[in-house]
C-alpha positions as CSV (number, residue, x, y, z in Angstrom):
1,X,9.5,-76.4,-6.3
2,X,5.5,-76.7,-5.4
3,X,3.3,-78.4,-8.2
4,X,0.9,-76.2,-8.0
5,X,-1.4,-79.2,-6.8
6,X,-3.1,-78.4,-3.6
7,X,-2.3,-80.9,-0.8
8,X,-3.5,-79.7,2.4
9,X,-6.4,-77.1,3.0
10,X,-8.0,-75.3,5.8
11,X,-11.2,-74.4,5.5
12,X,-12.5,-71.8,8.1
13,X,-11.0,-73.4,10.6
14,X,-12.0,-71.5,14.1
15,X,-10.8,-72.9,18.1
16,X,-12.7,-70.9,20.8
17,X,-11.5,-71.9,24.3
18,X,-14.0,-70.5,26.6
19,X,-14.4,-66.9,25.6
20,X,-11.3,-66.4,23.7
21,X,-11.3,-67.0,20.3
22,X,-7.5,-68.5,19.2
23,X,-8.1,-69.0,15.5
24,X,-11.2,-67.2,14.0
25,X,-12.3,-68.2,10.7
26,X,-9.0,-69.3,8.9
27,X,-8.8,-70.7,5.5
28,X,-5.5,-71.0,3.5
29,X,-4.2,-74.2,1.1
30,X,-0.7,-75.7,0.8
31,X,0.8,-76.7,-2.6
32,X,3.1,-80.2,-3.2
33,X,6.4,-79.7,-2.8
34,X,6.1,-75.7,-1.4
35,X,7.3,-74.5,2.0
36,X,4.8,-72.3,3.2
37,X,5.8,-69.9,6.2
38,X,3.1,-69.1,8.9
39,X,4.0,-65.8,10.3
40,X,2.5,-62.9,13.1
41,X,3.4,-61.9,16.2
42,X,3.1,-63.7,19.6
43,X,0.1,-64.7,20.4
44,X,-1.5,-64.7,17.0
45,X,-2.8,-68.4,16.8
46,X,-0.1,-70.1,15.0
47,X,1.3,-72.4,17.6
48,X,-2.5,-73.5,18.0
49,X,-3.0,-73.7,14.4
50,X,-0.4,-76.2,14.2
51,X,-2.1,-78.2,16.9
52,X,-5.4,-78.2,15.1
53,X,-3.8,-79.5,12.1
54,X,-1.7,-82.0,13.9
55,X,-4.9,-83.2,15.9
56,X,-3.6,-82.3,19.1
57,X,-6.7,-79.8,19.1
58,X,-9.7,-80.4,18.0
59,X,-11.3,-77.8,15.6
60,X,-14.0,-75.8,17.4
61,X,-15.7,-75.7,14.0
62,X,-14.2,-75.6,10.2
63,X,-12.2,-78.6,8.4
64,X,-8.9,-79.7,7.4
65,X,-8.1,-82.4,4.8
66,X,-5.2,-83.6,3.5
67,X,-5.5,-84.9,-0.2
68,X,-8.9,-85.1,0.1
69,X,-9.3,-86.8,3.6
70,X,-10.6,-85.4,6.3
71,X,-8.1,-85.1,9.4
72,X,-9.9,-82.7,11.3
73,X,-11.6,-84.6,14.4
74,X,-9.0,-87.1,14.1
75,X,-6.7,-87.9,17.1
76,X,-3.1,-86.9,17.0
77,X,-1.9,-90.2,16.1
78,X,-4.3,-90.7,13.4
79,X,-3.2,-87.8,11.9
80,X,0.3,-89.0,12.1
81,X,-0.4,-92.0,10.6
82,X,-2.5,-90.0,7.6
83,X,0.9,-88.7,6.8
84,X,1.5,-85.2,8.6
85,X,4.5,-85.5,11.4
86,X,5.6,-82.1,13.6
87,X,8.2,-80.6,15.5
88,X,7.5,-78.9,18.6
89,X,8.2,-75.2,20.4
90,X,9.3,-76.8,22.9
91,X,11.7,-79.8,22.1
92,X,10.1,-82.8,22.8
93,X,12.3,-86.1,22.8
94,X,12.2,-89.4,24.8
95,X,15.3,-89.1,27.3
96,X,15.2,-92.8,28.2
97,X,15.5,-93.9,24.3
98,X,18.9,-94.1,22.5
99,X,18.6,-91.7,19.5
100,X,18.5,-94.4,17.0
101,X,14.9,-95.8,19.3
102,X,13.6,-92.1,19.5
103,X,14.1,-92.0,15.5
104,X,12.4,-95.4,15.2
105,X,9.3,-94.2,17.3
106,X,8.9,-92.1,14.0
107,X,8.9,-95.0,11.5
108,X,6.9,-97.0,13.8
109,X,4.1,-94.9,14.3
110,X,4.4,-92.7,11.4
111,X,2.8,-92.5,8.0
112,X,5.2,-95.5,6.0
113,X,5.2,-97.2,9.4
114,X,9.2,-99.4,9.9
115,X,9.9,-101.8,11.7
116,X,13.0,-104.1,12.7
117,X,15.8,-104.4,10.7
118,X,14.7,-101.8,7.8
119,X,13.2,-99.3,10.7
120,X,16.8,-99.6,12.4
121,X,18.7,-98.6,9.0
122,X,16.7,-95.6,8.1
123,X,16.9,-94.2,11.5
124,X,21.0,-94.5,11.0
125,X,20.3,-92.8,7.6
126,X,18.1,-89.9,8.9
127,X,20.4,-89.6,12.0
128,X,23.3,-89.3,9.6
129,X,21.1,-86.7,7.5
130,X,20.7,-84.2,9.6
131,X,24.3,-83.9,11.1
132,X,23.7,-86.6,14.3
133,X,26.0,-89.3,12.6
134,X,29.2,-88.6,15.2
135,X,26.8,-88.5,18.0
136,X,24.5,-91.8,17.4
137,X,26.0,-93.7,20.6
138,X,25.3,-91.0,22.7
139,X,22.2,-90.8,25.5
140,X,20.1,-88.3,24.4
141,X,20.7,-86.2,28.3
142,X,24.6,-85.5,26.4
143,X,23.2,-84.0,23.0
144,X,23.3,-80.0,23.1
145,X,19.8,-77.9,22.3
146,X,20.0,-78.2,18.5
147,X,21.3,-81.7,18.6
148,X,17.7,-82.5,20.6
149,X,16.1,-80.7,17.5
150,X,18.0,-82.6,15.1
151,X,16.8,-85.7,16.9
152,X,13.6,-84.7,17.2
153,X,13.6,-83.6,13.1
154,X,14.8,-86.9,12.3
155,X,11.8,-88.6,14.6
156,X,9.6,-86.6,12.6
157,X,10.9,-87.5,9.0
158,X,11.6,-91.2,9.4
159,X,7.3,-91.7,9.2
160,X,7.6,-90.3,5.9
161,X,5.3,-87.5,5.8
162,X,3.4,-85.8,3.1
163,X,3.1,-82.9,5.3
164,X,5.9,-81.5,7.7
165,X,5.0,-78.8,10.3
166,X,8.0,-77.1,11.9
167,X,7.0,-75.1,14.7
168,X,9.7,-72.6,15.5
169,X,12.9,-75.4,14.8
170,X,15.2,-72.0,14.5
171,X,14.2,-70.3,17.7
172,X,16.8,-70.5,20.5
173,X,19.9,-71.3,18.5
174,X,23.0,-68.8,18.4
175,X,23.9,-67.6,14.9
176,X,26.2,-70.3,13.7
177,X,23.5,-72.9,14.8
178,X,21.1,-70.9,13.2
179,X,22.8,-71.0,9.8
180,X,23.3,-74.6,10.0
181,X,19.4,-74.9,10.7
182,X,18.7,-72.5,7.7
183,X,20.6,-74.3,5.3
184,X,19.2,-77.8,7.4
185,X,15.7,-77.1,6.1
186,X,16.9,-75.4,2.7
187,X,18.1,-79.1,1.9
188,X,14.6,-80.1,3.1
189,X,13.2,-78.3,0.7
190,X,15.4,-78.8,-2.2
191,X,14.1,-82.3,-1.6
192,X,10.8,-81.6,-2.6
193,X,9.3,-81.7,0.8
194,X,6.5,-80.6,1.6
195,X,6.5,-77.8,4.8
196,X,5.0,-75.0,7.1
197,X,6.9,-73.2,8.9
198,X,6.5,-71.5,12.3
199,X,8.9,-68.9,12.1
200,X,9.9,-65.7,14.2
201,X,13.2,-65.3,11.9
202,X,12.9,-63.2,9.2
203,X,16.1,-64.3,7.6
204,X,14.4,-67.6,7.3
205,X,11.3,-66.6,5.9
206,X,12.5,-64.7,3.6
207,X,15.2,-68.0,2.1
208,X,13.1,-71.0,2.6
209,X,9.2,-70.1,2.1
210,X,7.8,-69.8,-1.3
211,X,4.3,-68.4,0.1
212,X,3.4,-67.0,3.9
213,X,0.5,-66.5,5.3
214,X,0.1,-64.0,7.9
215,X,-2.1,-64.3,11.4
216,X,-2.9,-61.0,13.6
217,X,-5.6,-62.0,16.5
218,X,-6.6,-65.5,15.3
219,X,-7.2,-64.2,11.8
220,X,-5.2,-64.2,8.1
221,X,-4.3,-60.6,7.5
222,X,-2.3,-61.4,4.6
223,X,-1.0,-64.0,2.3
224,X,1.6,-64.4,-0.3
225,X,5.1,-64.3,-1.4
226,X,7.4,-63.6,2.0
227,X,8.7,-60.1,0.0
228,X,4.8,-59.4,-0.4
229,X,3.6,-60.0,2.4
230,X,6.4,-58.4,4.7
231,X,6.1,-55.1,2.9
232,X,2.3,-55.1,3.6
233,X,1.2,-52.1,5.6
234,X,-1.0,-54.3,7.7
235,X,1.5,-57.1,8.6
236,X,3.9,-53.8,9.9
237,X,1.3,-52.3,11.9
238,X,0.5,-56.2,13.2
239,X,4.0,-56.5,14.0
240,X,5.4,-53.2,15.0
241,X,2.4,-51.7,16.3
242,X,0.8,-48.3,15.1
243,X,3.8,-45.8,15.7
């Protein structure tokens, strides 16, 4: 699927808060069109990686750009708007919204920025597209877990991204949810989207990334294809410890 034509890089990117270093030194780049998995145990720096690239951090030194622009010191909605949209750990959507408003939050403040009449039909669409259709009239306090992360996928798509981060969009769900997610994303990428992906579930990894890179401590360990990287004696000792 990927190009080959870099889209996003990271540059030694490092966030200290106080004392503790969360990300230490990171470089990695992201192809067109490639899903790349970001992958370590709990409490390796991912989740905050995400937020440096989405601008809800700001780098504590290093850069990110995306085609060539700089988005690191950039504000969270400047990001957005620079085309890189993101789902959360923790779902977030806007409760006192319909789901066709919380979708067109997306378009209007994405990267293609919607509005009206056109910003109304793609949210249907992208509603539609990721299995919300039956449940459009609904208030969003009646949609079950992965319908809220449905909802909040769509939000996320209807700007239009060049970039899509997924933080953890599989975790929570029982295994016929989780299925649905898998092959959810897998039509993501069929579509020539570009992502990185949060992911505890190997199953996942392994199906929908074309590259991973692994974190351990704040730092890259390892990167390369998911059957590469996961037979890595380093990434097993990161994640199963020494024994």
């Amino acid at each position: 699927m990927s190009t080959g034509r870099s889209i996003l890089t990271v540059d030694r990117l490092t966030k200290r808060f106080g004392g503790l270093v969360a990300v230490n030194d990171l470089s990695f780049e992201v192809r067109e069109h490639e899903v790349m998995g970001l992958i370590g145990p709990n409490g390796s720096g991912k989740t905050t990686t995400m937020n440096l690239i989405s601008g809800a951090f700001a780098p504590t030194s290093g850069t990110i750009h995306l085609e060539g622009r700089r988005l690191s010191g950039l504000g969270a909605h400047e990001v957005t708007r620079a085309g890189v949209s993101r789902t959360f750990q923790l779902v977030r959507v806007l409760p006192g919204l319909s789901l066709i408003d919380n979708v067109i939050a997306g378009a209007a403040f994405g990267h293609k920025r919607r509005w009206g009449g056109p910003a109304k039909e793609q949210a249907v669409r992208l509603l539609q597209r990721v299995g919300l259709g039956a449940q459009i009239g609904l208030p969003v306090s009646a949609l079950t877990y992965i319908d809220q992360k449905r909802l909040e996928l769509a939000r996320a798509l209807a700007g239009e991204p060049e970039v899509l981060l997924l933080d953890e969009w599989l975790a929570g769900l029982n295994p016929t949810e989780l299925q649905e997610g898998i092959a959810l994303i897998s039509d993501l990428r069929r579509e020539g989207r570009t992502i990185i992906l949060v992911e505890h579930v190997m199953d996942a990894i392994r199906s929908l990334c074309d590259r991973c890179v692994v974190m351990n401590s704040g730092a890259k360990i390892a990167e390369g294809t998911p059957q590469a990287v996961l037979s890595d004696p380093e990434v097993i000792r990161a994640y199963l410890g020494d024994e």
